[in-house]
Structure formats: C-alpha cells, structure tokens
C-alpha positions as CSV (number, residue, x, y, z in Angstrom):
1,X,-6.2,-11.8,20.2
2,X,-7.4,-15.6,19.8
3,X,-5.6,-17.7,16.6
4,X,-9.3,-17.6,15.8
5,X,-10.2,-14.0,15.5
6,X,-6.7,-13.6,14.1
7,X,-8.1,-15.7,11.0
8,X,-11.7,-14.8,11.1
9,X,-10.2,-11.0,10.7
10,X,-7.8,-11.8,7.6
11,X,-10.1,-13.8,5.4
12,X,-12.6,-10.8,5.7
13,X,-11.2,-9.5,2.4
14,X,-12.2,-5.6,1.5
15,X,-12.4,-3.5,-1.8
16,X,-9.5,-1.0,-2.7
17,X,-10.5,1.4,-4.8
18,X,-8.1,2.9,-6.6
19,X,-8.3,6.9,-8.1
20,X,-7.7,8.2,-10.4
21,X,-7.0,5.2,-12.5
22,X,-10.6,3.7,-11.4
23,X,-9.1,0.6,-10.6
24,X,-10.8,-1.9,-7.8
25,X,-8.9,-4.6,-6.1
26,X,-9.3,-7.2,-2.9
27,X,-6.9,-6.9,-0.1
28,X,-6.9,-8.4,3.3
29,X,-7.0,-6.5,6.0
30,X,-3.0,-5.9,7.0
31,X,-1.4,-5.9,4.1
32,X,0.9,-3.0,3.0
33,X,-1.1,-0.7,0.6
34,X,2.3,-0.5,-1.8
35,X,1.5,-4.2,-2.4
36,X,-1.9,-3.8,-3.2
37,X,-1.4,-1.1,-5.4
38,X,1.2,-2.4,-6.9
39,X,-0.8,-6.1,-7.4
40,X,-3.5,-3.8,-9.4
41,X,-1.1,-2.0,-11.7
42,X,-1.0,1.5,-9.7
43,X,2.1,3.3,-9.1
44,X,2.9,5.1,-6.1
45,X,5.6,7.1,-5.9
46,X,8.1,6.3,-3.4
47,X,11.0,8.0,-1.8
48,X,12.2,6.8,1.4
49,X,10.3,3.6,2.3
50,X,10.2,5.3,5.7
51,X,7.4,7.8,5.6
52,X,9.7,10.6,5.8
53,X,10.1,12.1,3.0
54,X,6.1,11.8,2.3
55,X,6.5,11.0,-1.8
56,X,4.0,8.6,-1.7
57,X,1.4,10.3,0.1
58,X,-2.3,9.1,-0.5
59,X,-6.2,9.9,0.7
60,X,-7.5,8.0,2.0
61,X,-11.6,8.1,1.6
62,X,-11.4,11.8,1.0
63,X,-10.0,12.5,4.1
64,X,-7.1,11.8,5.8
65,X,-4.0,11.7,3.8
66,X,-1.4,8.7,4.8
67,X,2.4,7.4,4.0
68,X,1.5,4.5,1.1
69,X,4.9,3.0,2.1
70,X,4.4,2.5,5.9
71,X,0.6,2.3,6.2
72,X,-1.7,-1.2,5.9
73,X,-5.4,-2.1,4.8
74,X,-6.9,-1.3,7.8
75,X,-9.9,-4.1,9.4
76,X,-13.1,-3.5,9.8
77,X,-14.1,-2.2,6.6
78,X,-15.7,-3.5,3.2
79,X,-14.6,-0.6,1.1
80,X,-11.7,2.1,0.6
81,X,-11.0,4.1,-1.5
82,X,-7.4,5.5,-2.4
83,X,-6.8,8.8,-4.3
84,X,-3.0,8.7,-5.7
85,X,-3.3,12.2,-7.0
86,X,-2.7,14.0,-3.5
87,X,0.6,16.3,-4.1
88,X,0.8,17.4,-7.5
89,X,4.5,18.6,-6.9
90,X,5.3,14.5,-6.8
C-alpha cells in the first residue's frame, strides 16, 4: 500500500459506539479498541492481553463477538457499534 493510501485510510476517522453505557467516540481506523474504549471512559475487562482467556469479549455490530484486547478499529467503515455486555459470567 502507497504512503498515500496509508494516510488517506487513517484520517478517515469512524464512530464507536459504545453499549451499554451509550457512549459515542472517534477512532481511526487501526487503533486497538482497548484504547478507544478506554479514551471514552468504558471498561473492558481484561484477563490475558492475549485473547486467550476471552475476558474481554465484545460484539461487535450485533454479530460477531471479538477479543477487545487483541482486535483494532477495522477500515472501511463510518460506524460501529460495541456491546460490552457479552458474557455475563465476566
């Protein structure tokens, strides 16, 4: 990928939607989700760092559920939205 695209893709910023504490951020496309959600106040729980032990396990967009601690903002998007309150056991 160009030095170009490169940029043109990371100044796209997107919406994070945080639930349930209804809380909406920016975040550029790349960056770790545990940073965003920690920039907007949200706590994830967090085990491992690794993705292993799956504490901090999140939907994403109603669907599929994701590692917080491992995963990124993903491009091509102008909206997601993040649901904390997967696993009730954590």
């Amino acid at each position: 990928m160009s030095q170009i695209l490169k940029k043109m893709v990371n100044s796209q910023s997107l919406q994070i939607h945080f639930l349930p504490d209804d809380i909406t951020v920016s975040a550029q496309p790349g960056e770790a989700i545990l940073e965003v959600a920690n920039r907007a106040g949200v706590s994830i729980p967090t085990g491992c760092l690794m993705g292993s032990c799956h504490a901090c396990e999140v939907e994403i967009d109603g669907g599929d559920v994701i590692c917080a601690c491992i995963s990124a903002v993903p491009p091509g998007r102008d909206k997601i939205t993040i649901n904390v309150s997967v696993d009730p056991t954590w």
